[in-house]
Each structure stands twice: as structure tokens, then as C-alpha cells.
C-alpha positions as CSV (number, residue, x, y, z in Angstrom):
1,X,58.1,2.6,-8.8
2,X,54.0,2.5,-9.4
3,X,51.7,4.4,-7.0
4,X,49.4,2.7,-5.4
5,X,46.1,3.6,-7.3
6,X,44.3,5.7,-4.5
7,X,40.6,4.0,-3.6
8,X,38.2,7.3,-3.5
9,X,36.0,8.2,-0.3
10,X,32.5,8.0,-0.1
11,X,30.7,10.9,0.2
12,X,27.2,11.0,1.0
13,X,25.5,14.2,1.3
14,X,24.1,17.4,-0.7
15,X,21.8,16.4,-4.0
16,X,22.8,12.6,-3.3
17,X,21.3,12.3,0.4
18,X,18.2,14.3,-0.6
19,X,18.0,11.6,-3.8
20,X,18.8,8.8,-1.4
21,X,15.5,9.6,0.4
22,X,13.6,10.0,-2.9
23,X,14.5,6.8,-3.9
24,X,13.8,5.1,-0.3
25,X,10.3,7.0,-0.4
26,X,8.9,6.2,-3.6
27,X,10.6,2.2,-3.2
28,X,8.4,2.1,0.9
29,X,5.4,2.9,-1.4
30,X,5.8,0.5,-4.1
31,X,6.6,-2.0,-1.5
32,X,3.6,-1.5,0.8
33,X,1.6,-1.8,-2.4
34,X,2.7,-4.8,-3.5
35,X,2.6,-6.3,-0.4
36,X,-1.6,-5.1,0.2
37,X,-1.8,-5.8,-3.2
38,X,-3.0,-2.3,-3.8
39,X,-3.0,-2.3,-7.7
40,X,-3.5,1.1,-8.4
41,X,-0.7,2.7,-7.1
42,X,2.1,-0.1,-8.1
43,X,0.7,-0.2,-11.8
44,X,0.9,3.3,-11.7
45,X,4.5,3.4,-10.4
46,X,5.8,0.9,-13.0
47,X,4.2,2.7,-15.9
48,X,5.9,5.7,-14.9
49,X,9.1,4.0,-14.4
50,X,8.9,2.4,-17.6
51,X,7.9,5.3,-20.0
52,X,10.8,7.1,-18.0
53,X,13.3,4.3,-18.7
54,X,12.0,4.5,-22.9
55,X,12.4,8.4,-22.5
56,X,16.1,8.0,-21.2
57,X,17.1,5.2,-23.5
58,X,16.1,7.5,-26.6
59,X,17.5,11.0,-25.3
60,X,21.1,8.7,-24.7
61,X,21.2,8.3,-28.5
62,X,20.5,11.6,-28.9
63,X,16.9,11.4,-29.7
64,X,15.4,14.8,-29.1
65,X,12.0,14.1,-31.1
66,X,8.9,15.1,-28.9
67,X,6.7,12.6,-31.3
68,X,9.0,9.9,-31.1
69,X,9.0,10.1,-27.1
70,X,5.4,10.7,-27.0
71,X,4.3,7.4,-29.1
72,X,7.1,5.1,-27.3
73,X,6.2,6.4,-24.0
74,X,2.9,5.6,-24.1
75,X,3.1,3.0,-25.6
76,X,5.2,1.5,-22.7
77,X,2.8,2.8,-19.9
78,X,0.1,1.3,-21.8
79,X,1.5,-1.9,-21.5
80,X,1.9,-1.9,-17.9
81,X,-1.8,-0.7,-17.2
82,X,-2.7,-4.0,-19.5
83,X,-0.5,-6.2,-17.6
84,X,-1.5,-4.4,-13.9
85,X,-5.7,-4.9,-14.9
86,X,-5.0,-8.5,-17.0
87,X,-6.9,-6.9,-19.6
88,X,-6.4,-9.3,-22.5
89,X,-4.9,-7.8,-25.8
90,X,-5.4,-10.1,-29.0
91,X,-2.4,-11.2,-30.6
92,X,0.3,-9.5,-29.0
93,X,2.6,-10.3,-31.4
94,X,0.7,-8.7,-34.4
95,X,0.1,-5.3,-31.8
96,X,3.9,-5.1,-31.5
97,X,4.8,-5.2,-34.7
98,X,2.4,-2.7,-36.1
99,X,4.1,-0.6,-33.4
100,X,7.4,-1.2,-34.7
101,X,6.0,0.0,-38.2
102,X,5.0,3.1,-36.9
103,X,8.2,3.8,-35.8
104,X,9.6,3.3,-38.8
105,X,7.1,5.3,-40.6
106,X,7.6,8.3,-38.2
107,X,11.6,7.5,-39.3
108,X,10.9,8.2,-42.9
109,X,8.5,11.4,-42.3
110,X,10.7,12.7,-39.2
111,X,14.1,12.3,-41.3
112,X,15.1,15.5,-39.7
113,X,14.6,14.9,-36.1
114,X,14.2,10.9,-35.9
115,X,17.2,8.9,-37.0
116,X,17.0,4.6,-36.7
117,X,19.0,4.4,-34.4
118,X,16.5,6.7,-32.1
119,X,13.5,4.2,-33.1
120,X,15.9,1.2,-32.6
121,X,16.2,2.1,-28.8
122,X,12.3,3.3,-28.6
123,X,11.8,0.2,-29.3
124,X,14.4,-1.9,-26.5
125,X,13.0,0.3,-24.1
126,X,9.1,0.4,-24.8
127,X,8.9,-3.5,-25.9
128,X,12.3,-5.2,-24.3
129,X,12.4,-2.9,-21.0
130,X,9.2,-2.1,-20.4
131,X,8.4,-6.3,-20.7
132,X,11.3,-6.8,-18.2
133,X,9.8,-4.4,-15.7
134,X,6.3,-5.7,-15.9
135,X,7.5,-9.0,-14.2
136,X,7.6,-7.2,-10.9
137,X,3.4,-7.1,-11.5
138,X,3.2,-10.5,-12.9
139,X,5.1,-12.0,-9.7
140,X,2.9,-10.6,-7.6
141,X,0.2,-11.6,-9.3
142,X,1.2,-15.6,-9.7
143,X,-2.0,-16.7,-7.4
144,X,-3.9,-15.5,-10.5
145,X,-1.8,-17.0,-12.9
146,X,-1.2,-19.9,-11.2
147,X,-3.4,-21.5,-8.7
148,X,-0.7,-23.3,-6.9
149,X,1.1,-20.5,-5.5
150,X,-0.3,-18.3,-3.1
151,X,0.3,-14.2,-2.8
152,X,2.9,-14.7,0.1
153,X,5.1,-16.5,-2.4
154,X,4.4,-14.4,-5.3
155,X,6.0,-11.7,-2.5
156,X,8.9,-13.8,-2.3
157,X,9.7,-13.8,-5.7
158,X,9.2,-10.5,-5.9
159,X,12.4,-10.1,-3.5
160,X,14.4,-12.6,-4.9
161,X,14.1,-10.2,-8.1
162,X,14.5,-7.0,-6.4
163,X,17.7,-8.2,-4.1
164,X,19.4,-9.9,-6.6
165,X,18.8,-6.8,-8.8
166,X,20.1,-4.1,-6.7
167,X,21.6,-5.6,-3.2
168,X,24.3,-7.5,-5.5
169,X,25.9,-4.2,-6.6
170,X,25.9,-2.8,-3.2
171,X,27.7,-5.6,-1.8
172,X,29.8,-6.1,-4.2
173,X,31.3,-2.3,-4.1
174,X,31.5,-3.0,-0.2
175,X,33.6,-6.2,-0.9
176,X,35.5,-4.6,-3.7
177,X,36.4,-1.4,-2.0
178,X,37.9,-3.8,1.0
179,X,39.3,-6.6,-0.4
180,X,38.9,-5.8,-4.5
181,X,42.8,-6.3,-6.3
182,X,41.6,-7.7,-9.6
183,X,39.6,-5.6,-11.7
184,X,36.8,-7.4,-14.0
185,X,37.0,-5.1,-16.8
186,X,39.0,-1.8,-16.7
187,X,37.7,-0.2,-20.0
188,X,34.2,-0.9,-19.1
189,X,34.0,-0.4,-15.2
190,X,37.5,0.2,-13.9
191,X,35.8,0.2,-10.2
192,X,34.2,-3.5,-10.2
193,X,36.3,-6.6,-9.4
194,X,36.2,-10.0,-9.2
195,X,37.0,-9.9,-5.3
196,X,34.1,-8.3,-4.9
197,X,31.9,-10.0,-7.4
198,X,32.2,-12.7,-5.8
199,X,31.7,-11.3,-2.1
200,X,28.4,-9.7,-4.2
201,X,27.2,-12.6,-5.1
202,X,27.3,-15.3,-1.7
203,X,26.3,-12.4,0.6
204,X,23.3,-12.2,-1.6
205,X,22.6,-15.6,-1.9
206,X,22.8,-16.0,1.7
207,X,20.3,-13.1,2.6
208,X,17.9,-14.5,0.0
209,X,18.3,-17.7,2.1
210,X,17.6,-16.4,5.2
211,X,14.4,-14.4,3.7
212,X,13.1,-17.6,2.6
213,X,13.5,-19.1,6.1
214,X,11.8,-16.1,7.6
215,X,8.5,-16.5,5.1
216,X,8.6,-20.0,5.8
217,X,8.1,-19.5,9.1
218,X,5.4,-17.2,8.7
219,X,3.6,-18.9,6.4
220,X,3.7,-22.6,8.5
221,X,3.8,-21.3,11.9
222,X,1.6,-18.0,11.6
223,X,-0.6,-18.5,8.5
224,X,-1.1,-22.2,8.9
225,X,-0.3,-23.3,5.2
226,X,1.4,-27.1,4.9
227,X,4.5,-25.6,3.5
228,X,5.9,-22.9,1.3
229,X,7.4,-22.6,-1.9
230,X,8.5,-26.6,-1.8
231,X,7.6,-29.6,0.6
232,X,11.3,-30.8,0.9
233,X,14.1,-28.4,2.5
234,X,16.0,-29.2,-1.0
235,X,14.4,-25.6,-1.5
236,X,17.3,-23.5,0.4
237,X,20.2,-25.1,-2.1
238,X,17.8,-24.3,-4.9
239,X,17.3,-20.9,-4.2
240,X,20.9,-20.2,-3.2
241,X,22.3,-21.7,-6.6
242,X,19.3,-19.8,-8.2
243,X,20.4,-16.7,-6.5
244,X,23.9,-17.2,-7.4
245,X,23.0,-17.0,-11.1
246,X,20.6,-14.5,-10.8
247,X,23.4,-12.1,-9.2
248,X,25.8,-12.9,-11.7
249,X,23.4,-12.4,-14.4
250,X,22.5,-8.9,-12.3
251,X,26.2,-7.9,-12.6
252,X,26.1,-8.6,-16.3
253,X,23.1,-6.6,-17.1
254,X,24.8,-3.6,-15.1
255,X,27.8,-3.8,-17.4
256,X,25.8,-3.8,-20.7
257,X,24.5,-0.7,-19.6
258,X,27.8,1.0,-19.0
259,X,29.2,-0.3,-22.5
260,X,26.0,1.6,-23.9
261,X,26.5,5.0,-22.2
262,X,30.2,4.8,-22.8
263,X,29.7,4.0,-26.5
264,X,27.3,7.3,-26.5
265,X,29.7,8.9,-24.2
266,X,27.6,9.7,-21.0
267,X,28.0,9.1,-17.6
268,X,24.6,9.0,-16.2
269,X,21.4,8.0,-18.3
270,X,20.0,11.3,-16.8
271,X,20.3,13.4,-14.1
272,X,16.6,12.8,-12.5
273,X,18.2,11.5,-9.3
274,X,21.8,13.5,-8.8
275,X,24.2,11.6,-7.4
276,X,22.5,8.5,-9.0
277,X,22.0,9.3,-12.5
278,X,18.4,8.3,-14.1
279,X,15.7,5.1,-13.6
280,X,18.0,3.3,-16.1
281,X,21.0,4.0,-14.0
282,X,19.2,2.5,-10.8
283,X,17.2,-0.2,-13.0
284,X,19.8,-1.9,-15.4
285,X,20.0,-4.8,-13.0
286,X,16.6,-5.6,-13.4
287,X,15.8,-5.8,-16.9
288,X,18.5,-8.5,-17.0
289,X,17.2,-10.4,-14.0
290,X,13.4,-10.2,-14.2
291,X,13.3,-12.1,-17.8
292,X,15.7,-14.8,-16.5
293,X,13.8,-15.5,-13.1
294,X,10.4,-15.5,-15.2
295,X,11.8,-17.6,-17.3
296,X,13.1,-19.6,-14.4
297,X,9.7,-19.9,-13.4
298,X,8.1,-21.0,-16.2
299,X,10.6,-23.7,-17.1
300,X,10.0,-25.5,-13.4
301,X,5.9,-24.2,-13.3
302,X,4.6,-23.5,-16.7
């Protein structure tokens, strides 16, 4: 006869409470400068979080070069200060690639201390990643991209991004712990189900509803504008079947990143933040759903 597998307790306390406030700390200041649209401070923050994301991506392969982590973690902060200050950079595309050949280059001098596989994942994390986060300062910047929206909605996509992103996970290992009996992948994250994938997903969904009713209301009833995000009330099915993917695409994202450290054999990206691993650990989510809602956007807007 099978023993019932034994759900483990939640502990919350030592390094992990004293992270738990770190995290809370750092996110109340990002927040409050996004929503004054103080630019200094949240283009700061996402450079840092950005060249620390390259940094953990390369040390995960075993990259241990300081030149390598030098050149890819500037090179990732420097794109988010472009991004933050719109400063225009001619053809992008040529930029990146020289970029790429200096990796290479360093490859073939380095041979010692760089390996390809260490300037593969510079380059995920200082191109691919570091794109991904810089959608948090594009969205908040869409009244300057794009005349017809206005900062308040720029905010609002902003959360959409940042709820899907991490509020999915944390309802779905609520739901799972309570109701979870079928696991999703055992050999890949023997702790998430589909019980509680699917709780994760239409509790978020539902909160990102009710947001949008609560900025709606601020922005007819308080601010005076005609309407928000869309005339017709068609918006709330919209964004809950937009949420819905998002989440699921969220969920996805976080399971890439645990076939990556388990292929490298790691727990934790890093132990910046014990009891929650690294940026990476806490930022997975996002580099998934930032590119699909951007490109959401620019589908319905561009």
C-alpha cells in the first residue's frame, strides 16, 4: 500500500522574511516611480536588474570570465538607459550583431576561461532578456509612443504585465497545495499541477478584471476622460481571455527556466535573495510575458 506523498509546510522566516522585505522595498520604489513617472530611478532599477539577470544567466553555465561579464553586463544596462531616455540608436540590428561578434572574438582569445556556450547565454540574457525587461519602460511610456493612449493606461498595462507575471505562480501554489492531485510535469516541477494551474490562472484573470474596473472608474469619474482603454464594455472579456493567455504563457516561461537550471544542475540561479534564489528566479515569468503582451499590443495598435 502507497503512502500518501506528504505536502511540505510553509515556512516563512529567517534569511527568507528578511528577503521578503527586500523584495517588497525595492518593488514599492519601482512602483511609485513608474506611477510619478520618475525616470531616473525606474531606468536605473531595470538596468540593474537586467545586467544582474545576464550576470546569473552566464555564472549558471559556468561562466566565470570577469571580461565576459563585464562586456554583456554593460551592454545590457546600456540598453535600458537607451530605451528609459528614447535616445535613438541607428540601426539596431547592425549594433547587435557587432556585439555578438565580440563575443565570439573574446571566445577565440579567452579559450581558457570563455567557452560558447558562456557567450551563447551572454547573449539570451543581454539581447533576449534584457529586451523583455525593457517593456516594463516602454509601457509606461505608450503616451509617447503612441498618442492615443494616455499614462494612466500605460500604468495599466504595466500591471497586467507584472500580475500575470508573478501573482499567477502565487495562486497557483495556493490552489495546488489545496486542491493540486495531478501533477503537470514531475521531472521538471514535481510541485506544480494542473489543479492549480488552472485556479492560477482565473483568479488572475479575475483580479486583472477587477483592476480594470477600478482605473476605469478613476479615469471617467475622477479624471474626467470619455473612456478608458476601449469605448465598449467588450473590454473586460478582452482582457480576461488576454489574461488567461498571458498566465498560461507566464507558467510556461517559469518552467523553461527550471528545465535550464536542472539541465546545469542548480537549484537557484543565485543566492542574491535566500530563500528566493536570484533576479532570474523571481523574473522568469516575465521575460516570457512582456514580449507576448508587447506584441499583443502592437498587433491591435501598431
Amino acid at each position: 500500500m502507497g503512502t500518501k506523498e506528504k505536502k511540505e509546510k510553509f515556512h516563512f522566516k529567517g534569511s527568507r522574511t528578511k528577503s521578503t522585505l527586500i523584495i517588497v522595498a525595492v518593488l514599492l520604489v519601482y512602483v511609485l516611480s513608474v506611477h510619478f513617472n520618475i525616470r531616473a530611478i525606474y531606468t536605473l532599477l531595470t538596468a540593474l536588474v537586467a545586467a544582474r539577470a545576464t550576470y546569473e544567466l552566464i555564472h549558471a553555465v559556468g561562466g566565470r570570465s570577469k571580461v565576459l561579464f563585464c562586456v554583456a553586463c554593460l551592454f545590457s544596462a546600456a540598453y535600458v538607459v537607451t530605451v528609459g531616455y528614447h535616445i535613438a540608436v541607428p540601426h539596431i540590428p547592425v549594433v547587435i550583431s557587432f556585439y555578438v561578434l565580440l563575443l565570439l572574438i573574446l571566445t577565440v582569445a579567452l579559450n581558457q576561461s570563455i567557452q560558447y556556450i558562456h557567450a551563447v547565454m551572454a547573449v539570451f540574457g543581454s539581447v533576449c532578456v534584457t529586451y523583455a525587461l525593457s517593456i516594463f519602460i516602454r509601457l509606461n511610456d505608450l503616451p509617447y509612443l503612441n498618442s492615443r493612449f494616455t499614462h494612466l493606461e500605460g500604468l495599466y498595462l504595466f500591471w497586467i504585465a507584472f500580475i500575470c507575471s508573478w501573482v499567477t505562480d502565487a495562486f497557483a501554489f495556493l490552489v495546488g497545495r489545496k486542491f493540486g492531485k495531478h501533477k503537470m510535469s514531475k521531472h521538471i516541477s514535481p510541485k506544480k499541477s494542473w489543479e492549480g494551474a488552472i485556479g492560477g490562472v482565473l483568479i488572475t484573470a479575475a483580479i486583472n478584471v477587477i483592476v480594470l474596473v477600478g482605473y476605469t472608474h478613476i479615469a471617467t469619474h475622477v479624471m474626467g476622460y470619455a473612456y478608458f482603454m476601449l469605448k465598449s464594455n467588450i473590454k473586460y472579456l478582452y482582457v480576461f481571455l488576454i489574461s488567461c493567455a498571458l498566465s498560461v504563457v507566464s507558467m510556461f516561461g517559469d518552467l523553461a527556466a527550471s528545465v535550464l537550471k536542472r539541465n546545469v544542475g542548480i537549484k537557484d540561479y543565485s543566492n542574491l535573495l535566500p530563500g528566493h534564489g536570484g533576479i532570474m528566479d523571481r523574473f522568469d515569468s516575465c521575460t516570457f510575458v512582456l514580449p507576448v503582451l508587447w506584441g499583443i499590443y502592437s498587433f491591435i495598435y501598431g
